[in-house]
C-alpha positions in Angstrom: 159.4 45.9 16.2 160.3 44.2 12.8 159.7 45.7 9.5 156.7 44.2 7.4 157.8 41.6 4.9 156.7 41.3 0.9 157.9 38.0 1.4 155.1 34.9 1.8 155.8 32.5 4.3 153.6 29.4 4.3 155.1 28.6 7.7 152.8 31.9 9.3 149.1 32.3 9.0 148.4 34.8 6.2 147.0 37.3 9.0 150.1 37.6 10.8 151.8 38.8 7.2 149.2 41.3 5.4 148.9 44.4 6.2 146.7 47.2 4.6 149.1 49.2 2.3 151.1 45.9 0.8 150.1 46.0 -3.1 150.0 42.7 -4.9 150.9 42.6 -8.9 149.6 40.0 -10.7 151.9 37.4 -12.5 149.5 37.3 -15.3 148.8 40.9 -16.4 150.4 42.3 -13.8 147.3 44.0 -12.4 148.1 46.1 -9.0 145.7 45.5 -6.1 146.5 47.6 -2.6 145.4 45.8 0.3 143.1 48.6 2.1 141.4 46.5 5.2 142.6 43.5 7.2 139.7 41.9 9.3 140.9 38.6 10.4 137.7 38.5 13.3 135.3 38.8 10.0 138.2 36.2 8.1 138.1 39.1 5.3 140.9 41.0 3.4 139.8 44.2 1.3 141.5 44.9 -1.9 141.0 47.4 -4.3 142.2 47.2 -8.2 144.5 50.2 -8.9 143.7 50.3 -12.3 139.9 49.8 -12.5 138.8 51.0 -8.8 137.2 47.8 -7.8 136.8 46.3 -4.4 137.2 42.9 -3.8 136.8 40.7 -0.9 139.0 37.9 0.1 139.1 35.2 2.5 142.4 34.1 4.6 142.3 30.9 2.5 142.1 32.9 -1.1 144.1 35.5 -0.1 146.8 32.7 0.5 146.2 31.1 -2.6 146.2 34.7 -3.8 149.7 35.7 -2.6 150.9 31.8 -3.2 150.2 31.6 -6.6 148.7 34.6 -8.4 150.5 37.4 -7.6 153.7 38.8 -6.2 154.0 41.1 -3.1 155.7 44.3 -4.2 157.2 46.9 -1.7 156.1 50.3 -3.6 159.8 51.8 -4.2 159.8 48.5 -6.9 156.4 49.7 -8.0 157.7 53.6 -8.4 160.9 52.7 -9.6 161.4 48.9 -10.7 165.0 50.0 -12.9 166.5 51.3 -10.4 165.6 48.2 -8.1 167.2 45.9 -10.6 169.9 48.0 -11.1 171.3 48.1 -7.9 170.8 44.7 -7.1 172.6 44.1 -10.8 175.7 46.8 -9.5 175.6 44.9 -6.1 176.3 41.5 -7.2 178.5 42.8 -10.1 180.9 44.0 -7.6 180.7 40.8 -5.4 181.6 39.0 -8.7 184.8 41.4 -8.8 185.5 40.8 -5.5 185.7 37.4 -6.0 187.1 37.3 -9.4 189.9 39.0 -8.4 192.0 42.4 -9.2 194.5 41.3 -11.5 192.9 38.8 -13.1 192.1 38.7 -16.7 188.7 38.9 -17.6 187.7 40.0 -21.2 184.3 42.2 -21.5 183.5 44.9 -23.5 187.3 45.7 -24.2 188.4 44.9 -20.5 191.4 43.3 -20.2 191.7 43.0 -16.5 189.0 43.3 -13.3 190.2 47.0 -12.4 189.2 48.0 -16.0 185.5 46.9 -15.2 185.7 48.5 -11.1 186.5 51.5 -13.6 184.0 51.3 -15.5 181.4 50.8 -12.9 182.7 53.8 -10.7 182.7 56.0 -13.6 179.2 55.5 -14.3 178.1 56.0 -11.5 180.0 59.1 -11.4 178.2 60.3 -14.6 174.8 59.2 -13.3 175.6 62.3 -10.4 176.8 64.5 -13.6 180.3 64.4 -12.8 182.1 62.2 -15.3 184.6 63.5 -16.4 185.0 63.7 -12.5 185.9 67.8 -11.9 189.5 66.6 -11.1 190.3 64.9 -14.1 192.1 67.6 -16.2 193.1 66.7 -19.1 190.8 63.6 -19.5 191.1 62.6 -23.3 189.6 59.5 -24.9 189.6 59.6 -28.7 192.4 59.9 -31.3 195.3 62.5 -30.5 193.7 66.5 -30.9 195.1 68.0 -34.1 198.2 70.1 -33.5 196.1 73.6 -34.3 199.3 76.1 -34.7 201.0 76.0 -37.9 205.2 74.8 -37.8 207.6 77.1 -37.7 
């Protein structure tokens, strides 16, 4: 069995896409209709606003104009947590850039001077995002100007 798709596809009849559960967000607005009834026999999709409580009833043909032109299909971990979604798809292809790019070479962001300096800098935030930067290990870890000598010469 495959896994539904938020994905249209004018090459398969709308029917064989929606399922009750998918949530649409408007492009303009971005109003969040749930899908909550698919009846293609009665050629009728239920939808209900999130915001407002309405119901609304939709034909195969509006639905795909609908889906086609109005709104976006949204899985609901983008709708619970759209940061995080663009985040990891920023990290993902960030490090498929490094990849590319190269280890050693030079590449001047932020005070980088080379491509480890930025694989650095992404591992150790994600290492503070789990509350572990400085990472437990690192004894000694000191960024800053040299600590005052505290004890008086002799």
């Amino acid at each position: 069995m495959t896994r539904p798709s938020h994905v249209f596809d004018d090459e398969e009849p709308i029917y064989a896409q929606l399922h009750p559960g998918m949530f649409f967000v408007t492009r303009d607005g971005g109003h969040i209709f749930r899908v909550i009834r698919v009846d293609e026999a009665a050629d009728e999709i239920r939808l209900i606003d999130q915001s407002t409580g309405d119901h609304g009833i939709r034909s195969g043909d509006e639905m795909w104009a609908f889906w086609d032109h109005e709104a976006f299909a949204v899985p609901p971990a983008v709708l619970n947590n759209p940061e995080r979604v663009v985040t990891e798809y920023a990290w993902f292809h960030l490090s498929r850039d490094l990849e590319t790019i190269g280890r050693s070479h030079e590449h001047h962001m932020a005070g980088s001077e080379r491509v480890s300096d930025i694989e650095f800098a992404l591992w150790a935030t994600s290492e503070a995002r789990r509350d572990n930067w400085p990472p437990d290990d690192a004894a000694g870890l000191f960024v800053g100007s040299a600590p005052e000598d505290t004890e008086e010469a002799h």
